[in-house]
N, C-alpha and C positions, 0 to 999 in steps of 0.2 A: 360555608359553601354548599350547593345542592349536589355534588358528586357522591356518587354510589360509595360505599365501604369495598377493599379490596374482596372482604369474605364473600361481600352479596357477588363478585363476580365469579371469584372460581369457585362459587357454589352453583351458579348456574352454569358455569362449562361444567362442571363434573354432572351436572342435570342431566345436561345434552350427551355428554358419552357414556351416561349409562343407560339412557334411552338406545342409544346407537348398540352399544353390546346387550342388549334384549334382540336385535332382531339377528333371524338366520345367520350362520356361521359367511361368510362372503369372501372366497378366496382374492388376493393380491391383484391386480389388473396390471401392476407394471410386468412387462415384458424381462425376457434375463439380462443381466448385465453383457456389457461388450466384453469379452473375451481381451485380455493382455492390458485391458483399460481400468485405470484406477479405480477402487471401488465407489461404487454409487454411480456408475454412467450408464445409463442408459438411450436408447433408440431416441430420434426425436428430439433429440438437443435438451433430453431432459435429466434432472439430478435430484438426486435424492440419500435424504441419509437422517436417520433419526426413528423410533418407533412409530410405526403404520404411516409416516410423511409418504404423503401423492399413493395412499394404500389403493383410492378407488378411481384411481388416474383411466380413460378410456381411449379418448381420440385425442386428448390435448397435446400441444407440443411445446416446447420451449420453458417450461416450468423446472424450477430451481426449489427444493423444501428441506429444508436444514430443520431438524426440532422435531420435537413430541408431539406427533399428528398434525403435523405442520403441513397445509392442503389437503387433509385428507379425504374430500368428497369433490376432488376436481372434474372428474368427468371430460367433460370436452372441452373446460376450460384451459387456455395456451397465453404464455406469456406471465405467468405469475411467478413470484419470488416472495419467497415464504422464510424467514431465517429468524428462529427463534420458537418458543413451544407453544404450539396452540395457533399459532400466525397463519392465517386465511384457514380458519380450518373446514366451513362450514362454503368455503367458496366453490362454484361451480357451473358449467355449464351442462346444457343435457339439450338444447335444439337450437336450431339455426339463430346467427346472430354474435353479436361479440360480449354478451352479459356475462360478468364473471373474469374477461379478459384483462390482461396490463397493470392489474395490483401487484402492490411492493410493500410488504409490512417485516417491518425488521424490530424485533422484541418480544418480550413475551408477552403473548393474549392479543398482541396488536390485530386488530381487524380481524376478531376470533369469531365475531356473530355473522360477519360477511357472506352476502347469497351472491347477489348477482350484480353488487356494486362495482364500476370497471374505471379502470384509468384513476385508481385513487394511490396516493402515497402515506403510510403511515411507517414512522419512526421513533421508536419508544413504548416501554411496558405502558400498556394498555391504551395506546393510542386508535383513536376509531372502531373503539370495542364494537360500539353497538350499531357503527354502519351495516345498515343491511344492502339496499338497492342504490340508494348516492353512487354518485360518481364523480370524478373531477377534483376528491379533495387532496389536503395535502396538510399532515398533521405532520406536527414535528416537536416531542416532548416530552413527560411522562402525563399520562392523561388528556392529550390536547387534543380535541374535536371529539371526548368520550363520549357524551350521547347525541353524537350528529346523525339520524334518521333513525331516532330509538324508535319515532312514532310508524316507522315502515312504511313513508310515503313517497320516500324518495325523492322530494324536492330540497333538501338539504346540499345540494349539490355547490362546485364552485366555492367552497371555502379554502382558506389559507389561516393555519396556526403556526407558532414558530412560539413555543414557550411552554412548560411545563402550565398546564390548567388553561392554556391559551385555549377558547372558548369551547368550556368545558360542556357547556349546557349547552349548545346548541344544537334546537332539536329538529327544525324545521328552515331556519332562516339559511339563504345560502347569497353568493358573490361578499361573505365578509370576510375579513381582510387582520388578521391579532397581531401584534409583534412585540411580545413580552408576556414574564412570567403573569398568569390570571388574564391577559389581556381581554375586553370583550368576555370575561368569564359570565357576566348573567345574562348573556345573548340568548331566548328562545328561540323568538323566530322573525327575530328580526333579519333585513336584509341591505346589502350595498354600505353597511360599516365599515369601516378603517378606522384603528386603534395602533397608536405607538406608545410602547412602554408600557414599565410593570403596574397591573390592573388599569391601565388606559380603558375609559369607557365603561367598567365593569358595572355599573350605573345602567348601564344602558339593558331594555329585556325586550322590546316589541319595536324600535326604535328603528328609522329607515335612513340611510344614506345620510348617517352621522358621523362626522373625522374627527379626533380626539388625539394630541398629543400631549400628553406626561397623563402625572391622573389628576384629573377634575372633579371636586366634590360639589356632587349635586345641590350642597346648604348654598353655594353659591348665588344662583338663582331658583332653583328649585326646579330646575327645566331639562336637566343633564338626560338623557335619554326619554323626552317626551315629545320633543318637537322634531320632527322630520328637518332632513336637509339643513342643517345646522353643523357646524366648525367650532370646537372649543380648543385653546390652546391654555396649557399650566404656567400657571408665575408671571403673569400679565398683571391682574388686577391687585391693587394695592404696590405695585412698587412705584418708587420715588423718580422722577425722571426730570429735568432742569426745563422747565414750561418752553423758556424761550430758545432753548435748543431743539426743539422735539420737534418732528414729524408726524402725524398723523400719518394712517392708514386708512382707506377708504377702498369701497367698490363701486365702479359706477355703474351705469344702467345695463349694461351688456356683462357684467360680471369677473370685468376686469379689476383686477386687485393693483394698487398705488399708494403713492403716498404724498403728502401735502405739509408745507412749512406752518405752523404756528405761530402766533405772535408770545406774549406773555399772558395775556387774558385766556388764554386759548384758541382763539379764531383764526380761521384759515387764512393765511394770506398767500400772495402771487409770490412764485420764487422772482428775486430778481435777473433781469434779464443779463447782466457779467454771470450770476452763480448758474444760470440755465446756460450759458456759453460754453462753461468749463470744461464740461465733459467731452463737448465737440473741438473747444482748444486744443488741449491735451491728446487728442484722439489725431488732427492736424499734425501737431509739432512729432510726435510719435512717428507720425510717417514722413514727414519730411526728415528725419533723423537717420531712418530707416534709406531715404531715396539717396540722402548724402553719401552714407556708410559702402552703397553697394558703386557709388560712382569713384567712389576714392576705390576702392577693391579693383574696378576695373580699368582704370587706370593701374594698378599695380600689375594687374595679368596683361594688359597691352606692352605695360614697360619690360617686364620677362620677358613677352613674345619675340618685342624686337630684338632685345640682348643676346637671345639665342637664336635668333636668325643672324645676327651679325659675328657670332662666335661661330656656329657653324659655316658661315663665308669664308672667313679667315680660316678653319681647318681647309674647308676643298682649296684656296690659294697654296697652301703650305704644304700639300701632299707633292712628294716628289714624284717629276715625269718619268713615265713610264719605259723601261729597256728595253731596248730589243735586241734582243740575241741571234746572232748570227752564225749557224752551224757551216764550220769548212769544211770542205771536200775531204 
């Protein structure tokens, strides 16, 4: 696999913060805690707790940073949640606009190179390490969307991973879609994939608006990630299926997907018109079953209705007439 070694990473966050402790000493920006409030509360709906987390915090509000420098060059970034060491650390805002805003990186190193990427989710050690300016994604794994906009272009956006190494490499492509361990893992830059299951697709590297369920080896036809717009599905080819029982699948010209009776040769034939009935029979008798069910019911709640209108008749008959009392002088 092309994924970084863990050393090449926290050797470049340790780069990066000891670049940062070269310059001028920079006292703390968070404001004092609330007084009688638990520790780590701060003004602004903001929280913090961990060495220098939200250290360079300015006008943002609503940021959450648990962990070791966890936010720590937020600025007027608002809206971030940082929970684990290193998580958003490099995220921030400093001028008008919402760059930097609505990230959620829960792990260590998750979304540790993050500038001004907004509205991303990352979940897991080193998820979306090296998103910088993306937005939209949504990593979920150990490693999943690691070098999504390594290239700092920020069109990497609109990705969705859900698997450890689920599309590890992708560097540039965006609206793809992983769901499983490796899924989509050799994706550069391609775009509009969907991949189900473990290394679904991983074949696939420049490859556009290819759907792939289980994994598919490219020795198949040789095409597994080269043709555009293309559907593979696993454990199709080569199994055994009774000719003259079988359905075909087809699409027709408008891209409606169906299916069609075969003979034993294989050739398509007309369903017959009893077995094209069936479904509309059964669909009939069903609600005729149903129209029955609710006429015998009401008949039963008519037959109640009148029993206790005639039991309540017979009470008002049998109540005794009323006395009148007559006070003597």
């Amino acid at each position: 696999m092309k994924n970084r070694s863990s050393l090449k990473i926290f050797t470049t966050i340790l780069s990066v913060f000891a670049c940062i402790g070269l310059l001028p000493t920079m006292q703390a920006q968070l404001p004092p805690e609330i007084p009688g409030n638990p520790d780590g509360c701060y003004p602004a709906f903001t929280t913090a707790e961990g060495c220098n987390a939200l250290h360079q915090l300015l006008g943002g509000i609503g940021n959450t940073a648990v962990g070791w420098y966890s936010n720590f060059l937020a600025g007027d970034a608002s809206f971030n949640t940082g929970v684990g060491a290193g998580t958003l650390a490099l995220t921030s805002r400093t001028g008008v606009g919402t760059e930097g805003d609505s990230n959620t990186a829960v792990g260590t190193a998750a979304m540790i190179l993050n500038l001004s990427g907004t509205r991303n989710t990352a979940v897991g050690t080193n998820a979306l390490v090296n998103n910088m300016i993306a937005s939209e994604n949504n990593a979920v794994g150990f490693f999943a969307l690691y070098n999504n906009d390594s290239s700092g272009g920020g069109f990497a956006s609109a990705n969705n991973a859900f698997g450890a190494f689920a599309l590890a490499n992708n560097i540039d492509g965006a609206f793809n879609s992983a769901f499983g361990a490796s899924a989509l893992g050799g994706v550069t830059t391609g775009a509009l994939n969907t991949a189900l299951g473990g290394f679904a697709g991983f074949d696939i590297d420049v490859g556009n608006n290819i759907n792939v369920i289980g994994v598919v080896q490219s020795g198949i036809d040789g095409t597994l990630g080269q043709v555009n717009n293309s559907t593979y599905i696993s454990n199709i080819i080569g199994q055994d299926v009774p000719i003259a029982e079988a359905f075909i699948v087809f699409i027709d010209s408008s891209g409606k997907l169906g299916t069609g009776l075969v003979d034993a040769a294989g050739n398509r034939v007309s369903v017959p018109a009893s077995q094209a009935s069936k479904p509309q029979a059964m669909s009939n008798r069903k609600v005729e079953e149903l129209q029955a069910t609710v006429a015998r019911q009401q008949k039963q709640i008519d037959a109640l209705t009148a029993g206790l209108q005639k039991v309540s008749a017979q009470l008002e008959v049998s109540k005794p007439a009323p006395q009148v009392v007559v006070n003597k002088p």
